[in-house]
N, C-alpha and C positions, 0 to 999 in steps of 0.2 A: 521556481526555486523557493526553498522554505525559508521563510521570514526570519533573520537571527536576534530579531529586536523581541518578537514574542516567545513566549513560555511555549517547551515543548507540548504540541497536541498527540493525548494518546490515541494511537490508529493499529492497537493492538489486533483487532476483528473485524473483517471486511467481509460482511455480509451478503452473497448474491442475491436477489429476490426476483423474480420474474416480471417485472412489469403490468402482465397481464394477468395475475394470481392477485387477487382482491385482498382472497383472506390472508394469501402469508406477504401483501402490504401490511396489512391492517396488524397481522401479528409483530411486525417487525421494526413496528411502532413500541413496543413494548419490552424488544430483548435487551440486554443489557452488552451487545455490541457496541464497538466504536464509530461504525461509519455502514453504514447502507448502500450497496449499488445497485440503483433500478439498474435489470437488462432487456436491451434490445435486443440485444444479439443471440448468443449460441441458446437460449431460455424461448427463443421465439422463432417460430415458423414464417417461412416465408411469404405466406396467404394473411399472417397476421401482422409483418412491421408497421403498417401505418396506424392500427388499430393501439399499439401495445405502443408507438409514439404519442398519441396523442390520452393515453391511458397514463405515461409519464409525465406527460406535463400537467394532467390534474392532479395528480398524486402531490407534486411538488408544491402545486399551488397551494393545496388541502394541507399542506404542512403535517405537525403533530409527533415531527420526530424527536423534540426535545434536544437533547445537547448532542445525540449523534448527526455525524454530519452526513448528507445525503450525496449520493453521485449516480450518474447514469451512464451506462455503458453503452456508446453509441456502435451502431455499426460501421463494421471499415468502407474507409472512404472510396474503396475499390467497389463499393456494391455499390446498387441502385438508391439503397436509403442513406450511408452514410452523411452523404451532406447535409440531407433537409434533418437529419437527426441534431446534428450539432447546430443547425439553427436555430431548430425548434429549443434547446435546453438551455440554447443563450439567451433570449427572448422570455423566454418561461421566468430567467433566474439560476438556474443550478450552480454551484459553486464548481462542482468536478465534476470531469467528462473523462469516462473513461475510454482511450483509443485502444482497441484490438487492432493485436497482428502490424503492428510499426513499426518498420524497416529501412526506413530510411528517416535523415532530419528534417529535410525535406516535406515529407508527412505531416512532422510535427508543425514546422511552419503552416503549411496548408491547412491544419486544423486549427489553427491558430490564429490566422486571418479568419475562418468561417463563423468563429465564434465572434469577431474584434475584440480578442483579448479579454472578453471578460469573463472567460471562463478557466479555471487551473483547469493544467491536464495530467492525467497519469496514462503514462504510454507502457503496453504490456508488450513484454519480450515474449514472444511465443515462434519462434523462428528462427532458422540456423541465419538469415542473412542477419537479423535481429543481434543477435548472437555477435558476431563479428565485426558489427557497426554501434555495439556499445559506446563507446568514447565519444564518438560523432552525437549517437542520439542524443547522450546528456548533458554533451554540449548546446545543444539547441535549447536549451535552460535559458542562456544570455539572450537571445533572443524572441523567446515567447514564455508564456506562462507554466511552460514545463514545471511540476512538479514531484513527480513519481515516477519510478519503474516499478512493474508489476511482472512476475515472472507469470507465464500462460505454461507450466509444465506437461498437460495432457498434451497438447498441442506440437511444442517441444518437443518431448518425446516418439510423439509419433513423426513427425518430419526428420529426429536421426535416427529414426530406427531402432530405438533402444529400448530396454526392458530394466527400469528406472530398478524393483524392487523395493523393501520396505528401506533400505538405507541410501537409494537414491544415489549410487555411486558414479554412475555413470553420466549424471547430472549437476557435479560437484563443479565441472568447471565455470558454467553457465551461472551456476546459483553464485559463483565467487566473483564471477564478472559482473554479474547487475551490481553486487550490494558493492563494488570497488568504484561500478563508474557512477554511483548513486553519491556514492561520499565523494566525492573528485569532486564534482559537481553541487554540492550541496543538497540533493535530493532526497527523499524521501525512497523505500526503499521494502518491498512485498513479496513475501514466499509465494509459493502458488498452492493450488487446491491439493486438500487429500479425501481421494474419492470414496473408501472404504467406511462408511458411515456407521458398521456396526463395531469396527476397531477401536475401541476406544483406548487401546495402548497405544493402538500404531499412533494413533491421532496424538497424543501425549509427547511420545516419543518424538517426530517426525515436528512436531511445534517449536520443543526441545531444542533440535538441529537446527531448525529456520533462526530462531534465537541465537542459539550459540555463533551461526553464521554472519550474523549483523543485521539479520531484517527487521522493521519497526513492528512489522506486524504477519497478519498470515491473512490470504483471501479462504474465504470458508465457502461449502453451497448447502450447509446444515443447519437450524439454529441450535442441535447437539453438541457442534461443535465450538461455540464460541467459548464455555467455562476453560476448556483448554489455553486456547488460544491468549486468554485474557490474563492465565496464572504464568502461560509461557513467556510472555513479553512485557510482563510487569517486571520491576526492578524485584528482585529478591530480599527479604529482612538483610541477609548479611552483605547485601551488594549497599543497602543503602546505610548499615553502620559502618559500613568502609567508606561511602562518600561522604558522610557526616567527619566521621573520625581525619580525612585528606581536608574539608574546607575547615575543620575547625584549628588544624595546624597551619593550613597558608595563612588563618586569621592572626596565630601569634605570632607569624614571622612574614610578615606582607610581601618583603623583599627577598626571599629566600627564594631559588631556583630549583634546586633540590633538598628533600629532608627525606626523614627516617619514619615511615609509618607504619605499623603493625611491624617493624623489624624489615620493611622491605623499602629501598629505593623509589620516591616516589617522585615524580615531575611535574612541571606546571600543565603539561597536558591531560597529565591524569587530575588535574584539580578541578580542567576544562570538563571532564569524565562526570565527576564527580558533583559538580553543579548539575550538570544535566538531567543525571539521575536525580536526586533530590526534586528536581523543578519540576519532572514525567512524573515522580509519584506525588506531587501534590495538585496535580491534573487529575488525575484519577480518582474518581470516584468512591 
């Protein structure tokens, strides 16, 4: 669960990197994403998990990511490596583990004792059961260090059958159910990948939507993609003269419930808004 005593962290770009790719470690040491996730998983062959394990936890150790924060995406704990992954990352240090394919709460706990807690987790919805046991997952917040939903849309997609398209319609329910049971829960809260790497409209577009839908951020497998993603889920010039303009009238009327801003009905919720915004853009870089 995210911490409400600190300032929000931006987690606009979520980097995948292959664990076992040296050089786009080494480059991604350098981009101007938010968060990095070594992967174990769909990035690596099954001849190489042990190899591309213990290739992450040098990595980690070797530091050098400066202010973004790092995570590794372990294998599900249905496979042969899942566990010794989440050991090896809690041992190593890592701050976040990422869980593929988490369907039940249950999961969550189980990864959650493998680490003893001292690792956040973000658990990816990429499944119709996933899908339907939203409420349950991010309830399991209370009790482990659940942090995030991450939408797994390729995945998704292919288990309903569906033919997503550039507007993603057929996927609108899912994308509305993480970011519903992410805020319930206080979580944290991730679009999923867009694979078209030379669209760079669609890619725009498609960041756009994730934004407009509630998500903190977008998981990328490009470092093309992240300038997007970063102008996507940044507060806007006029989002944040609207949040300035709301705290600076609950300033001269402390006790007021509701007032008149920009000519519109404003509420102490939207003052809660309002701060937020302001506190995300002076995170940002």
């Amino acid at each position: 669960m995210i911490s409400q005593t600190e300032p929000p962290r931006p987690r606009r770009s979520v980097l995948y990197t292959p664990a076992v790719n040296a050089r786009a470690v080494d480059k991604a040491r350098t981009l101007p994403c938010d968060v990095v996730v070594l992967d174990l998983e769909d990035a690596v062959g099954r001849q190489a998990k042990e190899e591309a394990r213990a290739q992450a936890v040098a990595i980690v150790t070797a530091g050098g990511f400066g202010r973004r924060e790092l995570a590794v995406r372990c294998n599900g704990l249905d496979t042969p490596w899942g566990a010794a992954d989440l050991r090896a990352v809690a041992a190593a240090g890592v701050k976040i583990a990422v869980l593929p394919k988490i369907e039940t709460p249950q999961a969550v706990l189980d990864a959650h004792a493998l680490t003893g807690g001292a690792v956040r987790l973000w658990a990816m919805v990429e499944t119709c059961p996933a899908v339907l046991n939203l409420p349950a997952l991010a309830a399991a917040a209370g009790a482990t260090r659940l942090e995030g939903l991450m939408v797994g849309s390729n995945d998704l997609a292919a288990q309903m059958r569906c033919r997503p398209g550039p507007g993603r319609e057929p996927l609108w329910g899912a994308l509305q159910a993480t970011v519903t049971a992410a805020r319930a829960f206080g979580l944290l809260a991730f679009d999923g990948t867009f694979n078209d790497i030379a669209d760079e409209a669609g890619l725009i577009a498609q960041c756009r939507q994730g934004s407009d839908f509630g998500f903190d951020g977008k998981t990328l497998i490009h470092p093309a993609q992240i300038d997007a993603a970063n102008q996507a889920f940044s507060p806007a010039p006029e989002q944040l003269a609207w949040a300035r303009r709301v705290i600076e009238a609950y300033g001269a009327q402390p006790a007021a419930g509701v007032l008149k801003v920009d000519g519109r009905m404003t509420e102490r919720l939207h003052l809660e808004e309002a701060r937020r915004l302001v506190a995300l853009a002076d995170e940002i870089l």
